[in-house]
N, CA, C and O of each residue as an XYZ file, in Angstrom:
872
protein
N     -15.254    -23.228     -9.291
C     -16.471    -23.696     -9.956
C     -16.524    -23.182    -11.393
O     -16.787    -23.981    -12.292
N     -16.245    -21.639    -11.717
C     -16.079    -21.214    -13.246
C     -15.182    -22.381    -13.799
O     -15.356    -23.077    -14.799
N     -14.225    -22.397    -12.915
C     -13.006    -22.729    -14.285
C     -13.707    -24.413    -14.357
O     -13.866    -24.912    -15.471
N     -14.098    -25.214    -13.085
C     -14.901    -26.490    -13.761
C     -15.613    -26.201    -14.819
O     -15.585    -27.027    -15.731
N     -16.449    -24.951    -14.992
C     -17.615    -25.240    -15.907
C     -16.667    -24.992    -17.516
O     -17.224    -25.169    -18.599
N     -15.302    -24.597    -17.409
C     -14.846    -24.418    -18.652
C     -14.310    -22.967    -18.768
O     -13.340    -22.564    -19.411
N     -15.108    -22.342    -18.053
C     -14.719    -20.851    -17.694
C     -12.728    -20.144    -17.623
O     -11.805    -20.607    -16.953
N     -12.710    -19.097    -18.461
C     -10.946    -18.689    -18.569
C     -11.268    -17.924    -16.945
O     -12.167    -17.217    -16.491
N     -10.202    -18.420    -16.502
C     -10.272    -17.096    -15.110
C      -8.827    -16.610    -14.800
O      -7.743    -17.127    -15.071
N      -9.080    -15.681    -14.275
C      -8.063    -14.801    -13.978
C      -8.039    -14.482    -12.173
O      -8.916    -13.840    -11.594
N      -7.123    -14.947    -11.670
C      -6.802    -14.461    -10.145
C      -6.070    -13.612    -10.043
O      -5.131    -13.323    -10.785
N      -6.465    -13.059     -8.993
C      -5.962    -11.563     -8.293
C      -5.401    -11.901     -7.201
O      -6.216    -11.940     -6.280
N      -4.330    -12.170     -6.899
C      -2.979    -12.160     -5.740
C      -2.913    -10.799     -5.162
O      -3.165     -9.675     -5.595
N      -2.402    -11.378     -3.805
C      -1.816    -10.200     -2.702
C      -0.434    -10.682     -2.291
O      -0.381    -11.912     -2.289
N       0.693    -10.089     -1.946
C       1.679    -10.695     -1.055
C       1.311    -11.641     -0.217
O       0.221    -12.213     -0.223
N       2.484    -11.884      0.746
C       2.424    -12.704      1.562
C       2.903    -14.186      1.335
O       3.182    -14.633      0.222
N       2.972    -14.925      2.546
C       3.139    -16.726      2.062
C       2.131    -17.263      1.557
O       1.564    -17.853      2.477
N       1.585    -17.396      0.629
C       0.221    -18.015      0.513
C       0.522    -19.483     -0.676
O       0.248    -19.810     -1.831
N       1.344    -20.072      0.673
C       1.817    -21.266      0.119
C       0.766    -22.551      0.386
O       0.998    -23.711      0.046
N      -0.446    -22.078      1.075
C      -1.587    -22.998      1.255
C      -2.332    -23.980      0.129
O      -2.725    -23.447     -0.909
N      -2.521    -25.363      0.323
C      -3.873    -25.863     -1.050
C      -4.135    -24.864     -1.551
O      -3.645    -24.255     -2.502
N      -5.165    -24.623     -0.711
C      -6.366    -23.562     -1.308
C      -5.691    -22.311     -2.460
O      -6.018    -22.229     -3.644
N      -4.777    -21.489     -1.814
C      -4.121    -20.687     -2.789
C      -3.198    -21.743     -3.892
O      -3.467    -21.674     -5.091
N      -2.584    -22.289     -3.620
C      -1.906    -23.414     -4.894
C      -2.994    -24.284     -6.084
O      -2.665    -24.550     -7.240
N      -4.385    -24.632     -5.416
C      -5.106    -25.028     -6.245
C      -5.803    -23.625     -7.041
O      -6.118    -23.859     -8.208
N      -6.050    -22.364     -6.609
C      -6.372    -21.090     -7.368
C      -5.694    -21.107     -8.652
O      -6.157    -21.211     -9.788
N      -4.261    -20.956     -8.152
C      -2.924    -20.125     -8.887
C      -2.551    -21.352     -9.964
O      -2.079    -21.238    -11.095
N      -2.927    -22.580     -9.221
C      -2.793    -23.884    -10.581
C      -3.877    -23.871    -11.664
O      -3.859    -24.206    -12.848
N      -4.981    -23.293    -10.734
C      -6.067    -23.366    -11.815
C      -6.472    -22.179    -12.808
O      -7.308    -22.227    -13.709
N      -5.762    -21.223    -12.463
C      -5.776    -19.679    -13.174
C      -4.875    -19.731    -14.834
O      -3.694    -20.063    -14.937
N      -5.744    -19.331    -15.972
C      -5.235    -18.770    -17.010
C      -4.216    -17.648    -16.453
O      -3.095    -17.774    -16.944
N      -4.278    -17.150    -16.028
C      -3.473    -15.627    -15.694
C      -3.692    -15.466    -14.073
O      -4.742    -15.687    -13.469
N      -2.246    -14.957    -13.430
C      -2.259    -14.354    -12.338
C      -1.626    -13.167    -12.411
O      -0.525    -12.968    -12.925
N      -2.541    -12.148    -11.739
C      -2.642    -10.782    -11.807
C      -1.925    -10.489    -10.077
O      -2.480    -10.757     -9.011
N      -0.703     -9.937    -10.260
C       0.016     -9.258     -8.693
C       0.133     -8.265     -9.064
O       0.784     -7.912    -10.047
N      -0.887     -7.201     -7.864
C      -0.486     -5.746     -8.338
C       0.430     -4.977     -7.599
O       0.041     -3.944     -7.055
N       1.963     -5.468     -7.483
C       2.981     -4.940     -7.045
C       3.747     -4.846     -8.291
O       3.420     -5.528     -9.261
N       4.861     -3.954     -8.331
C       6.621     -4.134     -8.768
C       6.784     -5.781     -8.942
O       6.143     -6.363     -8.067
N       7.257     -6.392     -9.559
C       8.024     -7.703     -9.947
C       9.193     -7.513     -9.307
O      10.020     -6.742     -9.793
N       9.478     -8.282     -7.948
C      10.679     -8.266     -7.044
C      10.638     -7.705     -6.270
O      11.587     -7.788     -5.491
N       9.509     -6.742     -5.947
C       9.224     -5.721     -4.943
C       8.760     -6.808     -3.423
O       9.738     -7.297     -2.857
N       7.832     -7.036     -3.021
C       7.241     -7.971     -2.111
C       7.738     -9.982     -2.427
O       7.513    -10.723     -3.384
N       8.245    -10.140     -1.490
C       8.536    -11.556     -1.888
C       7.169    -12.693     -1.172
O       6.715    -12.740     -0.029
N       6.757    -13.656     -2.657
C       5.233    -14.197     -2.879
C       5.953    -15.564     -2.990
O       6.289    -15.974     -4.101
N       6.133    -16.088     -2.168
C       6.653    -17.970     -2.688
C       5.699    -18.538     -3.290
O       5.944    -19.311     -4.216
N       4.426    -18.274     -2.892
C       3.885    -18.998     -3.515
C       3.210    -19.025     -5.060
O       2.372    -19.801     -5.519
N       3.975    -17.748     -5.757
C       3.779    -17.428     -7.115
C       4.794    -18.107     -7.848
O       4.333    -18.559     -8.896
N       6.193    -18.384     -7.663
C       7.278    -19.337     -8.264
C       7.161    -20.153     -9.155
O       7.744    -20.179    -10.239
N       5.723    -21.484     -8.362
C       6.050    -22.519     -9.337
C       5.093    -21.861    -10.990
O       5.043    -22.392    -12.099
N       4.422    -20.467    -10.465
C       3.530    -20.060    -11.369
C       3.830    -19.249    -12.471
O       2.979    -18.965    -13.313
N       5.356    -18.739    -12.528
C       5.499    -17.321    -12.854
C       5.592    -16.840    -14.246
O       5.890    -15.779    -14.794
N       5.168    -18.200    -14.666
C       5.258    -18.066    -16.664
C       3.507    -17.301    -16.558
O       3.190    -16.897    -17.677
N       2.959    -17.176    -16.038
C       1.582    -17.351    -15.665
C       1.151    -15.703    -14.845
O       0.036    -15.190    -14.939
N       2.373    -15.070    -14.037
C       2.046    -14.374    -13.435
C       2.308    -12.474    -14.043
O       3.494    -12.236    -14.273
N       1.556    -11.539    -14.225
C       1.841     -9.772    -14.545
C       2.006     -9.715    -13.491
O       1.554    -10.461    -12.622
N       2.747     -8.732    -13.370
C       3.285     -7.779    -12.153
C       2.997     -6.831    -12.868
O       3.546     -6.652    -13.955
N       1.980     -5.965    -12.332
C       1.193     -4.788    -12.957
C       1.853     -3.469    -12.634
O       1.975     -2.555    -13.449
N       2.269     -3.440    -11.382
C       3.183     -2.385    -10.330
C       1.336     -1.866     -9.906
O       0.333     -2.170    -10.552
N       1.407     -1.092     -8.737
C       0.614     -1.015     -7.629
C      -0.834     -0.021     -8.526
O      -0.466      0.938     -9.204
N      -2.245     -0.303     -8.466
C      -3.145     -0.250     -8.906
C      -4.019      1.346     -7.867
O      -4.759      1.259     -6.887
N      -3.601      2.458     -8.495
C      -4.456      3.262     -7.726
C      -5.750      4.330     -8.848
O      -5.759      4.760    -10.002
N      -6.554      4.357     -7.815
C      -7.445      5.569     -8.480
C      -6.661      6.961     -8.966
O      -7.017      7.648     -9.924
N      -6.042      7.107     -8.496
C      -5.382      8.481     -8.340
C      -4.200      9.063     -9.709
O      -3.842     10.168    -10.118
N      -3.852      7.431    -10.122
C      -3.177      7.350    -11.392
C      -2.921      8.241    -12.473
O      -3.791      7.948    -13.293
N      -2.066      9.373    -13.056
C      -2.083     10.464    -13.496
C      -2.826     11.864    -13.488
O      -3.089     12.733    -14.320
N      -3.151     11.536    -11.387
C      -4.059     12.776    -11.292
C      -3.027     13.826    -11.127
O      -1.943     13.244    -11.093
N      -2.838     15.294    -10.992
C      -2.085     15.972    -11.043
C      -2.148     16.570     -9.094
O      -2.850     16.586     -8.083
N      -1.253     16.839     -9.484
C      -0.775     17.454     -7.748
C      -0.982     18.813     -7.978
O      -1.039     19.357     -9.081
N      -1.093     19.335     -6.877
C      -1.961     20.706     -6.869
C      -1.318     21.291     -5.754
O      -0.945     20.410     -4.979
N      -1.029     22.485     -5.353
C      -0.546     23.007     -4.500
C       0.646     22.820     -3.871
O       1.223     21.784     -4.201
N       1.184     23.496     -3.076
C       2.394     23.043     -2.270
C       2.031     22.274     -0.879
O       1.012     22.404     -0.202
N       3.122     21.464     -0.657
C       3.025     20.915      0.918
C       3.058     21.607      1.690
O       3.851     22.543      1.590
N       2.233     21.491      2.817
C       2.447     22.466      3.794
C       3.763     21.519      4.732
O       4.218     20.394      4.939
N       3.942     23.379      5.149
C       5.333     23.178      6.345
C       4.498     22.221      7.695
O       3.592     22.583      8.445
N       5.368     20.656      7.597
C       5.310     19.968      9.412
C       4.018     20.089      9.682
O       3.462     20.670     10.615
N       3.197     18.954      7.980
C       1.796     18.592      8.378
C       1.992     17.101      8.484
O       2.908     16.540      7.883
N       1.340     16.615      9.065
C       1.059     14.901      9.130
C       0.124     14.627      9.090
O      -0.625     15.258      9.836
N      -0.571     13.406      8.129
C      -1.854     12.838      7.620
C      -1.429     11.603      8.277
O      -0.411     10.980      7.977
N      -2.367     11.246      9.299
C      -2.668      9.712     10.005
C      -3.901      9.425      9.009
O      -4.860     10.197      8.974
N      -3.838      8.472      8.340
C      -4.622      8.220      6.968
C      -5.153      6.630      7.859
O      -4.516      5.687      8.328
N      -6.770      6.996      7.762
C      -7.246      4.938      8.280
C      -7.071      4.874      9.598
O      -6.436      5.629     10.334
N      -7.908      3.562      9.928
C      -7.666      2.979     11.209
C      -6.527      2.527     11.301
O      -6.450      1.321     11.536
N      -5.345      3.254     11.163
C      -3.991      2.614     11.315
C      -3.322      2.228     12.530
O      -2.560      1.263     12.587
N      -3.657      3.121     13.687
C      -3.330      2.969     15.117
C      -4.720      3.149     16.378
O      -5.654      3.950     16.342
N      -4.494      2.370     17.148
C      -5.387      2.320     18.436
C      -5.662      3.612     18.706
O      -4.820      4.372     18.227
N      -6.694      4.234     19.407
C      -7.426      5.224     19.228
C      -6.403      5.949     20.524
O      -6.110      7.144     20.497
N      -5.942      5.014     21.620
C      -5.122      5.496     22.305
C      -3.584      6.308     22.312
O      -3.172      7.209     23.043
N      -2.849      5.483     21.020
C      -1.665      5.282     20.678
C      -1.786      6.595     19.789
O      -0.961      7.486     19.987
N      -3.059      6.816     18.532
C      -3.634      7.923     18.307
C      -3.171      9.367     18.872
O      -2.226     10.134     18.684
N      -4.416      9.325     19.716
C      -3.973     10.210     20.526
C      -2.746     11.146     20.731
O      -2.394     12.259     20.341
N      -2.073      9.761     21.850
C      -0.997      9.907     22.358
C       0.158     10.624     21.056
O       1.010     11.477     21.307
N      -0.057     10.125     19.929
C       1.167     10.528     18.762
C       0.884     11.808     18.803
O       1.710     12.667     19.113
N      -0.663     12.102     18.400
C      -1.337     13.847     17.842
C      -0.698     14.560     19.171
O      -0.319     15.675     18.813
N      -0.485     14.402     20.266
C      -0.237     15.396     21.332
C       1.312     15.302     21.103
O       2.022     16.306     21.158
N       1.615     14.528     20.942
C       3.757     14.389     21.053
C       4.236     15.194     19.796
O       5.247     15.885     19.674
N       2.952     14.842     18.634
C       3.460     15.867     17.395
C       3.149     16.753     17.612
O       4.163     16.984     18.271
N       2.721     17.451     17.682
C       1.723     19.145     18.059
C       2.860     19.447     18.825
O       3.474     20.400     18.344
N       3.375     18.969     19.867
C       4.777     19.490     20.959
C       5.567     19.532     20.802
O       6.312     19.916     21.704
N       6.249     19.077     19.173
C       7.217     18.897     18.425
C       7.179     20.152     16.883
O       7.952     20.462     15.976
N       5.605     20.586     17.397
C       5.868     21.708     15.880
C       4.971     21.249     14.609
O       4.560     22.009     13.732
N       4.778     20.017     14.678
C       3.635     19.229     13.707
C       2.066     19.626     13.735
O       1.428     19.478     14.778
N       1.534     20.074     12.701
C      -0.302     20.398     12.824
C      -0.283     18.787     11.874
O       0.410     18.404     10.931
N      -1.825     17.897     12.969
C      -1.820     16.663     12.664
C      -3.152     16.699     12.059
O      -3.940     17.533     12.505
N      -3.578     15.817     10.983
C      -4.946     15.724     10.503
C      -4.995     14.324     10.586
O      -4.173     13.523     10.142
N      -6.125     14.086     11.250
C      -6.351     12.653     11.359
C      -7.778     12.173     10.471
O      -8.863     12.676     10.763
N      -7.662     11.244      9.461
C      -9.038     10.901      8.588
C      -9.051      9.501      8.656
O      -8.134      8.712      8.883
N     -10.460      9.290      8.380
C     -10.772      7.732      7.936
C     -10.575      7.026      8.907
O     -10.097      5.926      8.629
N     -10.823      7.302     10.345
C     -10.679      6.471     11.675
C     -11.882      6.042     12.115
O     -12.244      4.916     12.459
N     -12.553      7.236     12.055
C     -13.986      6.745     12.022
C     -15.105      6.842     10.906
O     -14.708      6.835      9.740
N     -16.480      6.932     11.150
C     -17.489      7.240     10.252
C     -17.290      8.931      9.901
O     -17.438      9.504      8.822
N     -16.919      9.458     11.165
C     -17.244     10.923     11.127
C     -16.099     11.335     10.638
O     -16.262     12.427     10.094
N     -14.771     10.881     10.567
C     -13.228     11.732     10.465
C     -13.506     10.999      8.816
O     -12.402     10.974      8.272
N     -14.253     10.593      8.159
C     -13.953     10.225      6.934
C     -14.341     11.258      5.615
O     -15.017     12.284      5.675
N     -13.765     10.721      4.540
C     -13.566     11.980      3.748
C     -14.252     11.458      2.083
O     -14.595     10.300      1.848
N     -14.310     12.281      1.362
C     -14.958     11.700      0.042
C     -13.085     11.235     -0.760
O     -12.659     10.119     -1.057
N     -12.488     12.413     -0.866
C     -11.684     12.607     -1.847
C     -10.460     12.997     -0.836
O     -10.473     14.132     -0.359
N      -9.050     11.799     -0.376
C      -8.472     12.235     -0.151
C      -6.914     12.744     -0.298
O      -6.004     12.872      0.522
N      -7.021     12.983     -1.747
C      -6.195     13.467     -2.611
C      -5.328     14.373     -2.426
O      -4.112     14.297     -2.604
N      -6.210     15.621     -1.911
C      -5.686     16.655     -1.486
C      -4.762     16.892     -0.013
O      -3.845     17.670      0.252
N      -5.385     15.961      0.696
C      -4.183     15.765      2.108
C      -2.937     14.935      1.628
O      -1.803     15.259      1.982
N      -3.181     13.843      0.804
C      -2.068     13.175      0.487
C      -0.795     13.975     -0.351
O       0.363     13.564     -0.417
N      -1.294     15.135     -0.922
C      -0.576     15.422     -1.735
C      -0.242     17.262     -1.057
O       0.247     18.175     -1.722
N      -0.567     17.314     -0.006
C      -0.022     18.723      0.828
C       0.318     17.877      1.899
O       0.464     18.711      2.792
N       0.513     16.924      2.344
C       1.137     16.366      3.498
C       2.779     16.403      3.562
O       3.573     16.177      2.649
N       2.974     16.674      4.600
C       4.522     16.732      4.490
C       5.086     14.987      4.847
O       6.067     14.451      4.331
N       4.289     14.459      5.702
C       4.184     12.993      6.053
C       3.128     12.081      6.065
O       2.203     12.397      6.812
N       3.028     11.211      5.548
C       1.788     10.176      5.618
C       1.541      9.400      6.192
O       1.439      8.672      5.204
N       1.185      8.404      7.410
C       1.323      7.783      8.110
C       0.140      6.949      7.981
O      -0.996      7.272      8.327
N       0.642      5.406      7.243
C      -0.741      4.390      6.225
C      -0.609      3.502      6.475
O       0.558      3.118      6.399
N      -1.355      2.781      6.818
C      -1.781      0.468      6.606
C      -0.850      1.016      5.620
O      -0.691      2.133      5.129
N       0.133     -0.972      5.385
C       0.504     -1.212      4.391
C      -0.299     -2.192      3.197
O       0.296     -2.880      2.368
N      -1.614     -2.086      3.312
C      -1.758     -2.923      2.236
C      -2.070     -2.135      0.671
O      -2.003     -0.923      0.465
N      -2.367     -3.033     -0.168
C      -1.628     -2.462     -1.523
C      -2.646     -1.618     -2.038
O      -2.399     -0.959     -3.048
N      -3.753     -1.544     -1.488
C      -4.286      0.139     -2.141
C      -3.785      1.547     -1.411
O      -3.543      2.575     -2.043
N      -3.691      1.433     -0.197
C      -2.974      2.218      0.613
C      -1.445      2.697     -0.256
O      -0.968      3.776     -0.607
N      -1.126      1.616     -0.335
C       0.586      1.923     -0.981
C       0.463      2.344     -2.260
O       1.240      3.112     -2.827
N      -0.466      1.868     -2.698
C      -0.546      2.749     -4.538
C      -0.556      4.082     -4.425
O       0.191      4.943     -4.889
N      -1.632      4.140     -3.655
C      -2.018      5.612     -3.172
C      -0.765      6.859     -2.848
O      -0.429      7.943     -3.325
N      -0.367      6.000     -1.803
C       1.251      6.845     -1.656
C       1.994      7.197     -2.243
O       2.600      8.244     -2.015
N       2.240      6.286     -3.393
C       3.089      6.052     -4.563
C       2.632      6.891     -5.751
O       3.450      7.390     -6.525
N       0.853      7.093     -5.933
C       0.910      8.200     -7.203
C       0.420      9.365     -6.274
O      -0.663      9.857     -6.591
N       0.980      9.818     -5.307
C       1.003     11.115     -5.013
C       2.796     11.552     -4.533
O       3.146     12.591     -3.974
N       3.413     10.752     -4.833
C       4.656     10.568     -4.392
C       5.236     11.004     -2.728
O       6.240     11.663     -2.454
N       4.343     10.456     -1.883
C       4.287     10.699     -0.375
C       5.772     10.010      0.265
O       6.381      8.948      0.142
N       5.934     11.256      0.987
C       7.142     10.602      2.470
C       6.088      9.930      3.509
O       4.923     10.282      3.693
N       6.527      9.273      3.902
C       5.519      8.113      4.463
C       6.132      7.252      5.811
O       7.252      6.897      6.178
N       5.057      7.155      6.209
C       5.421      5.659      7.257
C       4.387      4.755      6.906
O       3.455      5.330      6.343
N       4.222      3.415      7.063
C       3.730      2.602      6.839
C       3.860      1.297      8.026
O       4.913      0.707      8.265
N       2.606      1.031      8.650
C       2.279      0.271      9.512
C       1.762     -0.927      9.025
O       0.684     -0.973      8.432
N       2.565     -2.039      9.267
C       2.009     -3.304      8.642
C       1.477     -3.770     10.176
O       1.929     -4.023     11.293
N       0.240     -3.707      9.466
C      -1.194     -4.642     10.473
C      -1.370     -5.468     10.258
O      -1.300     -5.834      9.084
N      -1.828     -6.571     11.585
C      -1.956     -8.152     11.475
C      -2.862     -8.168     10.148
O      -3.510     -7.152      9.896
N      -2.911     -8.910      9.572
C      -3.514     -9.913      7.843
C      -2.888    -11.138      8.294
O      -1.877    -11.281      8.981
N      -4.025    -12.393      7.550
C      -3.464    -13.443      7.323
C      -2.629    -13.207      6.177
O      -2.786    -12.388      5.273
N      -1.441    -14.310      6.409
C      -0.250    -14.537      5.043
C       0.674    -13.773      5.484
O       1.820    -13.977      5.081
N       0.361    -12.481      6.614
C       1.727    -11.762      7.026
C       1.875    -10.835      5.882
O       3.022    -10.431      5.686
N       0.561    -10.249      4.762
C       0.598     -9.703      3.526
C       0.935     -8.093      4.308
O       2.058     -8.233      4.790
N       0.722     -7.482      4.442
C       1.049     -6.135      5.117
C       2.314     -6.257      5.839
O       3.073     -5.311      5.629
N       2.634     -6.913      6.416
C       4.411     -7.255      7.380
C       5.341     -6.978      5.780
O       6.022     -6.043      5.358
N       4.937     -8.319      5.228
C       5.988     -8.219      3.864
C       6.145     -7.099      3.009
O       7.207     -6.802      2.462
N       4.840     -6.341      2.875
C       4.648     -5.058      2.331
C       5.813     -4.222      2.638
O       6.627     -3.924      1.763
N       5.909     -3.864      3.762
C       5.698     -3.579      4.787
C       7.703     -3.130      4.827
O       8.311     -2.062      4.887
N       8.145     -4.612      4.754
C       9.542     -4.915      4.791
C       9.686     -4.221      3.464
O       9.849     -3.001      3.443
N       9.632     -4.978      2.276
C       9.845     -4.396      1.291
C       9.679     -2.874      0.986
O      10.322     -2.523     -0.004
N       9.080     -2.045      1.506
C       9.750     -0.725      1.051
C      10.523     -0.106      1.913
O      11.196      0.843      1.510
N      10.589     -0.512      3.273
C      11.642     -0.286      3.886
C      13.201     -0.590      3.195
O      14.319     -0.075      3.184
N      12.365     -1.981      2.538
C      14.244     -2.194      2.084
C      14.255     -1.084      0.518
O      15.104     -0.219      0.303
N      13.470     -1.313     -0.096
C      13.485      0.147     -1.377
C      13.788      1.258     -0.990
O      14.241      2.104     -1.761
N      13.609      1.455      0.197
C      13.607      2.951      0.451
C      12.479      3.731     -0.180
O      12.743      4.721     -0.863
N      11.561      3.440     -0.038
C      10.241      3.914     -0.280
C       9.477      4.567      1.007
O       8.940      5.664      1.163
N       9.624      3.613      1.733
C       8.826      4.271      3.180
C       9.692      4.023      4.692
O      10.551      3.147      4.589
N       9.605      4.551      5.819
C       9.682      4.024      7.275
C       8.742      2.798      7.290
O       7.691      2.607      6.679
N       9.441      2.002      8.186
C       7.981      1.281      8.428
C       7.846      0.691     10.237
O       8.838      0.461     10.929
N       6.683      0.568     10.623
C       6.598      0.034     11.413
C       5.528     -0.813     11.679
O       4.669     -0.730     10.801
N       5.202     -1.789     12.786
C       4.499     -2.641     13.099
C       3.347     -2.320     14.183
O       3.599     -1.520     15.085
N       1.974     -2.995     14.089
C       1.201     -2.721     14.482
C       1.187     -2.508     16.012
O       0.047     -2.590     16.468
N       1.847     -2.336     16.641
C       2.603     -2.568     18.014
C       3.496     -1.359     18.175
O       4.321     -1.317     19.088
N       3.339     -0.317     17.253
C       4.250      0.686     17.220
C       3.603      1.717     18.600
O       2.407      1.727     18.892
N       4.599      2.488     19.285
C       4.562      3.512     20.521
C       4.489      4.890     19.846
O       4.990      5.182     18.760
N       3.793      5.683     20.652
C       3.502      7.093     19.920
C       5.023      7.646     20.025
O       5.351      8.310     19.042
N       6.134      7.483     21.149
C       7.412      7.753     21.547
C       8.364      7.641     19.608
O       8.889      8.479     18.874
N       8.104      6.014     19.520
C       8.451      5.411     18.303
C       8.017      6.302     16.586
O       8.630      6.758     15.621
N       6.528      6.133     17.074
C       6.140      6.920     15.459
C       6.604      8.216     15.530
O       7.113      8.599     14.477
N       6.595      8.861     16.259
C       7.143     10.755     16.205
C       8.273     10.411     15.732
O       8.486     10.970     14.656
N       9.172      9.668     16.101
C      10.827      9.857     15.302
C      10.762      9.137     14.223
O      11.669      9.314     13.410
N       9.729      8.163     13.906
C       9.692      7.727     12.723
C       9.229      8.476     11.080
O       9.544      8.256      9.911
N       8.163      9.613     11.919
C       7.779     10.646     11.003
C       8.801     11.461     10.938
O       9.006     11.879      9.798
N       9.789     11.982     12.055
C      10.165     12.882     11.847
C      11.234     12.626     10.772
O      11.675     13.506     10.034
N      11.705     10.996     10.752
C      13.107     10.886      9.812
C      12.189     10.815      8.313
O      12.693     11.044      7.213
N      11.437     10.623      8.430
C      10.417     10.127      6.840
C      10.549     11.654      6.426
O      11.195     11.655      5.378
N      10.276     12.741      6.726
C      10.368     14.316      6.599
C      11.672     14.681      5.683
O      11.526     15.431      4.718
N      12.641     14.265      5.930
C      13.842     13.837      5.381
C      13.831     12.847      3.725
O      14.352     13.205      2.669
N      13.265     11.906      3.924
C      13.471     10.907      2.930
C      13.006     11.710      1.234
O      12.402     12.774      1.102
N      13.410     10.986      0.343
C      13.085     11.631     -1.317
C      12.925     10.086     -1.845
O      13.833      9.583     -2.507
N      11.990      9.511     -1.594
C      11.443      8.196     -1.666
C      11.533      7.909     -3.551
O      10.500      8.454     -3.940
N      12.052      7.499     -4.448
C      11.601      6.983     -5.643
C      10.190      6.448     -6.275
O      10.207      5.484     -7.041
N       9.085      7.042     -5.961
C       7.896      5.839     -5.554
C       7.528      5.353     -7.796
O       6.800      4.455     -8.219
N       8.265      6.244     -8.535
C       8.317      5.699     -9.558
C       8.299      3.805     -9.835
O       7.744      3.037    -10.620
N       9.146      3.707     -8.811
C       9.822      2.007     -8.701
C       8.300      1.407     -8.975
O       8.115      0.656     -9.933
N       6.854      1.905     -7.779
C       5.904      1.179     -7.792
C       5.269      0.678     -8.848
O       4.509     -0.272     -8.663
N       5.435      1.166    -10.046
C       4.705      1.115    -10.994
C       3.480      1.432    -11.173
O       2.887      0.915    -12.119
N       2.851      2.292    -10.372
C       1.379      2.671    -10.680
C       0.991      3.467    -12.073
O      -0.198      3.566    -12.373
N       2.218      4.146    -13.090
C       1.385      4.385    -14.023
C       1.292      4.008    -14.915
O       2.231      3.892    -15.702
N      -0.387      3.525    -15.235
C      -0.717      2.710    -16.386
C      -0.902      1.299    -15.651
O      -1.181      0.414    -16.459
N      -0.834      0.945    -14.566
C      -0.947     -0.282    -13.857
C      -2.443     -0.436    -14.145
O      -2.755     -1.544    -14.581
N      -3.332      0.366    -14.003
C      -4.710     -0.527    -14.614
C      -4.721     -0.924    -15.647
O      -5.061     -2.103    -15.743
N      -4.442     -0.340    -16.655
C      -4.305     -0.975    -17.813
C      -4.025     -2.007    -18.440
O      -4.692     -2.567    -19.310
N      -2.385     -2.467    -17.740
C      -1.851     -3.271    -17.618
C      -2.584     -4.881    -17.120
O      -2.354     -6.003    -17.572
N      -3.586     -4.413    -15.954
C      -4.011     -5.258    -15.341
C      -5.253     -5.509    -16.838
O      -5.143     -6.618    -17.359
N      -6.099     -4.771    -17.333
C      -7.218     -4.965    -18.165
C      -6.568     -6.037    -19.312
O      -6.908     -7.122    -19.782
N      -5.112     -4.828    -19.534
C      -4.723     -5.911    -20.718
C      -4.857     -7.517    -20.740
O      -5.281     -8.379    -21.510
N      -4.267     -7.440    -19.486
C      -4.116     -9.095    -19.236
C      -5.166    -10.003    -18.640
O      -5.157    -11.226    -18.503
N      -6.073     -9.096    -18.318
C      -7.815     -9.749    -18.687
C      -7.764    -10.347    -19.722
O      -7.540    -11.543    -19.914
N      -8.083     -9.094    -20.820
C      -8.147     -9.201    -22.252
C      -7.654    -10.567    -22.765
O      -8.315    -11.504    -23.212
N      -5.561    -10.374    -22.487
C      -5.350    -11.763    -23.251
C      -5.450    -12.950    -22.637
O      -4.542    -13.752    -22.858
N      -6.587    -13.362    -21.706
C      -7.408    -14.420    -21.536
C      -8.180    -14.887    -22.434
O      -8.410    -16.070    -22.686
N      -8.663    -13.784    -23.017
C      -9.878    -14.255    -23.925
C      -9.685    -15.493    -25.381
O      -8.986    -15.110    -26.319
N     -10.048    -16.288    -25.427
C     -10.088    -17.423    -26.423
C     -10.068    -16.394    -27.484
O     -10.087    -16.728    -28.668
């Protein structure tokens, strides 16, 4: 309706296939498309026929040149979000604890939630996160060893996430269907990993994104 009335607009993309009308008439009708991933990082078909058109900002977090503070603690794990069934939950926090792991679990519910969680992300020895793209920024400017659970989304936007840093070597990943048996060895190899999360591009990615507000403007 803006851009009928004459209006410059600017769309904001996520991964995924979003080879639909509806997304093709957006991305046709957009001055600027804004993807806040890496350029080549997540594969978007349906940005292609667009891409004279499209920033790749690299991944958009609050956290963006905050400084890290302290050391990691020894064989901690942050279950960050409603990432797993309250059962599957569970079941992981008892298999890690029996393995030598002290587990902090936040943001599952109203009550496990936190103002600022900066400070676990960045003394965690493992992170265990949704893959969608504030989650992953997040990871990325605290430079976290990680697992990453791609949860059902339409477009399959978290799956693709999801794949893609598995194939970077950025994170483990697994699927929403993951076994507490499964995630313990999945954390335990992530413990191991020296992830690049530079690749993401989060610093200066807001900016980036404002800029290209900006050169909308008539």
């Amino acid at each position: 309706f803006a851009r009928l009335l004459g209006v410059r607009t600017v769309a904001v993309t996520q991964p995924g296939t979003r080879t639909d009308a509806p997304h093709a008439l957006a991305y046709g009708l957009a001055d600027r498309i804004v993807a806040p991933w890496p350029e080549g990082a997540v594969d978007a078909p349906g940005l292609a026929p667009h891409a004279d058109r499209v920033t790749w900002t690299g991944g958009i977090s609050r956290f963006d040149a905050r400084a890290v503070s302290g050391a990691v603690d020894h064989r901690r794990v942050l279950l960050l979000g409603r990432v797993l069934p309250p059962d599957v939950r569970d079941e992981s926090v008892r298999r890690l604890g029996e393995r030598g792991w002290n587990v902090t679990s936040v943001g599952h519910d109203d009550a496990s939630r936190v103002d600022d969680p900066w400070p676990l992300l960045t003394r965690s020895t493992v992170v265990v996160s949704a893959a969608g793209q504030n989650s992953v920024a997040d990871l990325a400017a605290s430079g976290a060893r990680a697992v990453v659970i791609g949860q059902e989304r339409p477009f399959d936007e978290q799956r693709a996430t999801a794949e893609s840093l598995e194939a970077w070597g950025l994170a483990r990943r697994a699927d929403g269907a993951v076994s507490a048996e499964h995630l313990v060895d999945l954390v335990e190899k992530a413990a191991g990993d020296a992830p690049e999360w530079s690749r993401w591009r989060v610093s200066g990615a807001a900016a980036r994104m404002a800029a290209a507000i900006e050169g909308t403007r008539p």
